[in-house]
C-alpha positions as CSV (number, residue, x, y, z in Angstrom):
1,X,-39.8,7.6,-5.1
2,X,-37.7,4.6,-4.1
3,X,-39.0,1.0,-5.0
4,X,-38.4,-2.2,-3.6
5,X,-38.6,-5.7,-5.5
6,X,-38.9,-9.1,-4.6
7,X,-38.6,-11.6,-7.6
8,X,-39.3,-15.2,-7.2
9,X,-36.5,-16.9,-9.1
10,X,-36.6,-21.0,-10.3
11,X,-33.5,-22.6,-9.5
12,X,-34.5,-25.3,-12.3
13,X,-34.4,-22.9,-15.3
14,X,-31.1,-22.3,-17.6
15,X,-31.5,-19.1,-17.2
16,X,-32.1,-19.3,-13.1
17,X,-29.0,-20.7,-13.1
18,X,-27.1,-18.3,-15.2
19,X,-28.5,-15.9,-12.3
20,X,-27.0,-17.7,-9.4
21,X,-23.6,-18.1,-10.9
22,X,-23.0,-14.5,-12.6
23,X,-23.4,-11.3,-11.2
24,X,-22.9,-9.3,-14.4
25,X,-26.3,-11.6,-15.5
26,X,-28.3,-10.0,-12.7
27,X,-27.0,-6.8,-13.6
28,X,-27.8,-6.9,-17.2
29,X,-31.4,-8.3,-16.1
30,X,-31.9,-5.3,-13.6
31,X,-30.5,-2.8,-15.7
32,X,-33.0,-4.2,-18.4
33,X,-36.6,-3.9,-15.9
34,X,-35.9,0.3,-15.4
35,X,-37.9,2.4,-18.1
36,X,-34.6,5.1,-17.9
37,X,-31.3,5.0,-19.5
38,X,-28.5,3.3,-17.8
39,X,-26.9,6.7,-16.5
40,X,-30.3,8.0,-14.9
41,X,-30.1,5.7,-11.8
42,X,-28.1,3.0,-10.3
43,X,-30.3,0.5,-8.3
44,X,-29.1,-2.0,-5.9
45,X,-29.9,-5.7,-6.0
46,X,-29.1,-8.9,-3.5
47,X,-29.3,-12.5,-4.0
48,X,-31.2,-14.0,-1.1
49,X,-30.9,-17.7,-1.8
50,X,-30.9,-19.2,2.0
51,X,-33.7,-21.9,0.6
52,X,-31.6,-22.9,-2.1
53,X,-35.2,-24.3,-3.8
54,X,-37.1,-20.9,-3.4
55,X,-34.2,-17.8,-4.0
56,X,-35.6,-14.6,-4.4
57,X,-34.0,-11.5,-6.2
58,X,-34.7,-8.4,-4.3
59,X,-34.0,-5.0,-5.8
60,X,-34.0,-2.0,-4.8
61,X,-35.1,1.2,-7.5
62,X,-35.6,5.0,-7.7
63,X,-38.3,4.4,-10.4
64,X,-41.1,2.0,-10.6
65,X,-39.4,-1.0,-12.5
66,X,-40.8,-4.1,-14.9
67,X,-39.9,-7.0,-14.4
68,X,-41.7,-9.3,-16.7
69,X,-38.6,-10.3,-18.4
70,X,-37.1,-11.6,-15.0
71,X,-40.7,-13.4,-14.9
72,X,-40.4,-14.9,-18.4
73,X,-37.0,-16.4,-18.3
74,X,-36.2,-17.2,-15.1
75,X,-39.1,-17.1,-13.0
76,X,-42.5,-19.1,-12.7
77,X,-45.1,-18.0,-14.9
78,X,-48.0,-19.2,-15.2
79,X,-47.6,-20.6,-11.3
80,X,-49.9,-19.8,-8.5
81,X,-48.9,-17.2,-6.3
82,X,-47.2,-13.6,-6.3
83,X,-44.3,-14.2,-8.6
84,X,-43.2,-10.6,-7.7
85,X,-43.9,-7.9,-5.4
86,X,-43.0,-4.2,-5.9
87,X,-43.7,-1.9,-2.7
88,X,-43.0,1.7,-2.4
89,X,-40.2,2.3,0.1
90,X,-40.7,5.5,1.3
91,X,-43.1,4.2,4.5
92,X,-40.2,1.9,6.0
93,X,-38.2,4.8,5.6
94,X,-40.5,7.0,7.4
95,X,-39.7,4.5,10.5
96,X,-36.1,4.7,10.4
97,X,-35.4,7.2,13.4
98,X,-32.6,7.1,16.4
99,X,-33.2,4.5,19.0
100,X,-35.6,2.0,16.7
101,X,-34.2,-1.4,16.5
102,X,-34.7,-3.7,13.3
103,X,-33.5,-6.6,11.8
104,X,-31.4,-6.4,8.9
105,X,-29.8,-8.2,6.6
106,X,-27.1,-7.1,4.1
107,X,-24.7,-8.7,1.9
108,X,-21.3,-6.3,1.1
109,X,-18.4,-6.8,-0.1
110,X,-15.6,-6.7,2.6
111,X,-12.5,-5.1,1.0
112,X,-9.1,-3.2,2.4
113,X,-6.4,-1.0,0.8
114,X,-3.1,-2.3,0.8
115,X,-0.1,-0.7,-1.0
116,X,2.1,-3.5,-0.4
117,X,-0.1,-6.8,-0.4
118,X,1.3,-10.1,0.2
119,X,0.4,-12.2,-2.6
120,X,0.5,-10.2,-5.5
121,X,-1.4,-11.0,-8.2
122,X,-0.2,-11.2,-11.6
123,X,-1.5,-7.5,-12.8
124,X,-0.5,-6.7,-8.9
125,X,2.9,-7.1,-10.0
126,X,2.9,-5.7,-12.9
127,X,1.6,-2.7,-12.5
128,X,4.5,-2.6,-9.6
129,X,6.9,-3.3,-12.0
130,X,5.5,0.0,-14.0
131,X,5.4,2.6,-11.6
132,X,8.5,5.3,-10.8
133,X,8.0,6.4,-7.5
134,X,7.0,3.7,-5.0
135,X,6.3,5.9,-2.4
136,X,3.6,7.5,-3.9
137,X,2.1,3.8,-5.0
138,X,-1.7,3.7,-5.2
139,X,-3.4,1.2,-2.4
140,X,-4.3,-2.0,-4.1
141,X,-8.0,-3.4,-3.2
142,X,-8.4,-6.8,-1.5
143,X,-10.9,-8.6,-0.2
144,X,-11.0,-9.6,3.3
145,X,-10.8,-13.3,3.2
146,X,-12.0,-15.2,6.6
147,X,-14.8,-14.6,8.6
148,X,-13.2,-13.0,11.3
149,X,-11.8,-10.2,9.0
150,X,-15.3,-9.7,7.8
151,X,-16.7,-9.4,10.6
152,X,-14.6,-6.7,11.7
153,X,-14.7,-4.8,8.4
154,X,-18.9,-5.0,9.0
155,X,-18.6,-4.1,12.9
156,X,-16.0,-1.2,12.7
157,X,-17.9,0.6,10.4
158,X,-21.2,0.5,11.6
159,X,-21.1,4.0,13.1
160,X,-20.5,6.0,10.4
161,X,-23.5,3.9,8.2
162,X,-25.5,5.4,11.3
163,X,-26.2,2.2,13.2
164,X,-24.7,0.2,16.0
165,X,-25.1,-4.0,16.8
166,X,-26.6,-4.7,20.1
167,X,-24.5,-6.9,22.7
168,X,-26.1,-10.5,22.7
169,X,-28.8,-11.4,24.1
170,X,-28.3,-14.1,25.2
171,X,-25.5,-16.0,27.9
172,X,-24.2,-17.3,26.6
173,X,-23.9,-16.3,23.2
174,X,-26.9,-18.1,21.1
175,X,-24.9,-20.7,18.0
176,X,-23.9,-18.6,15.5
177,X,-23.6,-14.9,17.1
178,X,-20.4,-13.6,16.0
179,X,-17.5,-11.5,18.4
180,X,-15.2,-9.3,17.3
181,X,-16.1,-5.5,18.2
182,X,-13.7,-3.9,20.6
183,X,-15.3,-3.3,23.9
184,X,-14.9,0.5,25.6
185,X,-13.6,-0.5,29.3
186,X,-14.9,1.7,31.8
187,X,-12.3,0.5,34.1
188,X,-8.7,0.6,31.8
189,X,-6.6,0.0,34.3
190,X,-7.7,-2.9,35.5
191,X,-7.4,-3.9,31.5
192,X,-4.1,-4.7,29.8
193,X,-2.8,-2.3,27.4
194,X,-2.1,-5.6,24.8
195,X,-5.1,-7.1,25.0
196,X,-8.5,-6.4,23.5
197,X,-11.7,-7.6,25.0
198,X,-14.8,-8.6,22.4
199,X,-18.2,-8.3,22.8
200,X,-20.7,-10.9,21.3
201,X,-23.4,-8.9,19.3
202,X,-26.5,-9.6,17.5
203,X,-25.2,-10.7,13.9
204,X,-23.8,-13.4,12.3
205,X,-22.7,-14.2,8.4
206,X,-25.2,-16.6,6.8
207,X,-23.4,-16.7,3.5
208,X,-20.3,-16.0,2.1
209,X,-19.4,-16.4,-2.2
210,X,-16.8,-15.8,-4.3
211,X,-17.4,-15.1,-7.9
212,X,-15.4,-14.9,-11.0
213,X,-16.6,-13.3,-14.4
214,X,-15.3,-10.8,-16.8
215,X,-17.1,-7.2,-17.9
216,X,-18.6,-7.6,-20.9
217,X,-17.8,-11.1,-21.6
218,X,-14.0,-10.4,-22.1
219,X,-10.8,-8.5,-20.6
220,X,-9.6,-9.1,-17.4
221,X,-11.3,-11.4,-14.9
222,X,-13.5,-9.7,-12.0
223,X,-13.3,-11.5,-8.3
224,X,-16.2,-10.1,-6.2
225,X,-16.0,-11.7,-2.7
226,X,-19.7,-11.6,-1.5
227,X,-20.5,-12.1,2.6
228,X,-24.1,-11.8,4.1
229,X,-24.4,-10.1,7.6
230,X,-27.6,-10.9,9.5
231,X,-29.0,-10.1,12.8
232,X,-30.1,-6.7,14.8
233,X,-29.4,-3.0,14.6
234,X,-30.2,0.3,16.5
235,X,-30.7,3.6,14.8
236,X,-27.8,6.0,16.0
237,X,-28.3,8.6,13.0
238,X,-31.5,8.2,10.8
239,X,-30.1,10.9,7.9
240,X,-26.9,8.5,7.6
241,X,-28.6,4.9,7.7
242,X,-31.3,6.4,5.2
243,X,-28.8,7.2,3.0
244,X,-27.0,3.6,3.2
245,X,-30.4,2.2,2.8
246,X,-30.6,4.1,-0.2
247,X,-27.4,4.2,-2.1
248,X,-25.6,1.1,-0.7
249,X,-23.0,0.3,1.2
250,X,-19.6,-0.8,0.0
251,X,-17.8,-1.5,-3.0
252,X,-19.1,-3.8,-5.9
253,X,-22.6,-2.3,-5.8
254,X,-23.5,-3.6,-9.2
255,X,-23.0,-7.1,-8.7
256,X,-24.6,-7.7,-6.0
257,X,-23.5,-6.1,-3.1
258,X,-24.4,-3.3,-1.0
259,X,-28.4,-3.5,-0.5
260,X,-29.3,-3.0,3.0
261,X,-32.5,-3.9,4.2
262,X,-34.7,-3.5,7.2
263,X,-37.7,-4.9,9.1
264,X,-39.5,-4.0,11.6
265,X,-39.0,-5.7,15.6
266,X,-41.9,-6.5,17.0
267,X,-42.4,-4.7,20.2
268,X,-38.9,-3.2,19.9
269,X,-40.3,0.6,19.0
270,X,-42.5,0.8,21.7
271,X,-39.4,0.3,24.6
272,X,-36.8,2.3,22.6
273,X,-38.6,5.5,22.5
């Protein structure tokens, strides 16, 4: 039975901070609230801090989880109010079915494979340097560095994570609302083979990070580029997008990225079905 967390986390506490900046921290401090071994599951986790004063850690588990220690060290305890909240996800799943709009928010980690990138890095190169048969050369993973690339990674893929993003609402396009999925033209002719036309639709990026650490404390440095998509989905295929919603979408899933999550549209169920 799938959980889901929220963790009130102070901004103020050494700890807290150790939070914001590291996302092999978080993972040690998820990995260390689940009552199983480290092989049994893999949970996903997102740092929501759009009030930088009040972030929250929300996590998402296949068992019930703990976390006192999160509490403890980087929390507010002894504070008035619900310093966390652990709900049992199974009834939002139980809504997710083809034509039901929600919002959603999801932070990923936009990446492409390249065999023959640009700018090499350092180990890019070297590992060039080692191989015998170029033509058969591995893809090298990169992250998709400005917004419009992102934006594109999240809206061509969409489909297969069993959703799609609404056109705009609004006209024009509300501040923020992002462009950048290909329209289908009912009338090609009248459109030029060389150009693509763009659709405003209901998301925008509300965050985007980039994070260096190494595993383990050593070795090689990890770069995880971090972007958070918000805005408004429909349900194309429930069996995909509950799969998403539970195993992630993405690379980088233990540091941060990945977690999908849903809520309900208020009067949007009733005039879908």
């Amino acid at each position: 039975m799938p959980y889901l967390s929220r963790i009130r986390i102070n901004p103020l506490r050494a700890e807290s901070r150790r939070y914001l900046e590291s996302p092999r921290a978080v993972h040690g401090a998820v990995m260390g609230g689940l009552p199983g071994a480290a092989d049994d599951e893999r949970p996903l986790w997102r740092m929501d801090s759009d009030v930088p004063h009040r972030p929250h850690l929300v996590v998402l588990t296949r068992s019930r989880p703990d976390w006192s220690h999160v509490v403890e060290h980087a929390g507010w305890p002894g504070a008035d109010g619900d310093h966390v909240l652990v709900r049992d996800y199974a009834p939002l799943l139980a809504l997710v079915e083809p034509g039901r709009a929600f919002a959603f928010r999801l932070t990923a980690n936009p990446v492409q494979n390249s065999p023959t990138p640009t700018s090499p890095t350092a180990a890019m190169r070297k590992r060039i340097a080692a191989e015998q048969d170029p033509a058969r050369r591995r893809g090298f993973r990169m992250a998709h560095r400005t917004a419009a690339e992102q934006l594109r990674w999240f809206l061509e893929r969409t489909e297969r994570w069993g959703f799609t993003v609404p056109p705009s609402r609004t006209d024009p396009p509300a501040s923020g609302l992002e462009t950048g999925h290909p329209a289908k033209s009912t009338t090609a002719s009248r459109t030029p083979p060389d150009r693509t036309d763009t659709v405003p639709r209901e998301v925008r990026i509300t965050a985007r990070h980039r994070r260096t650490f190494t595993k383990n404390g050593r070795g090689a440095k990890v770069v995880i580029t971090s972007v958070t998509f918000e805005g408004h989905l429909e349900v194309t295929d429930a069996e995909a997008l509950t799969h998403h919603l539970l195993h992630g979408i993405g690379p980088a899933k233990a540091y941060g990225c990945g977690l999908l999550t849903l809520a309900p549209v208020r009067g949007e169920a009733a005039r879908s079905r």
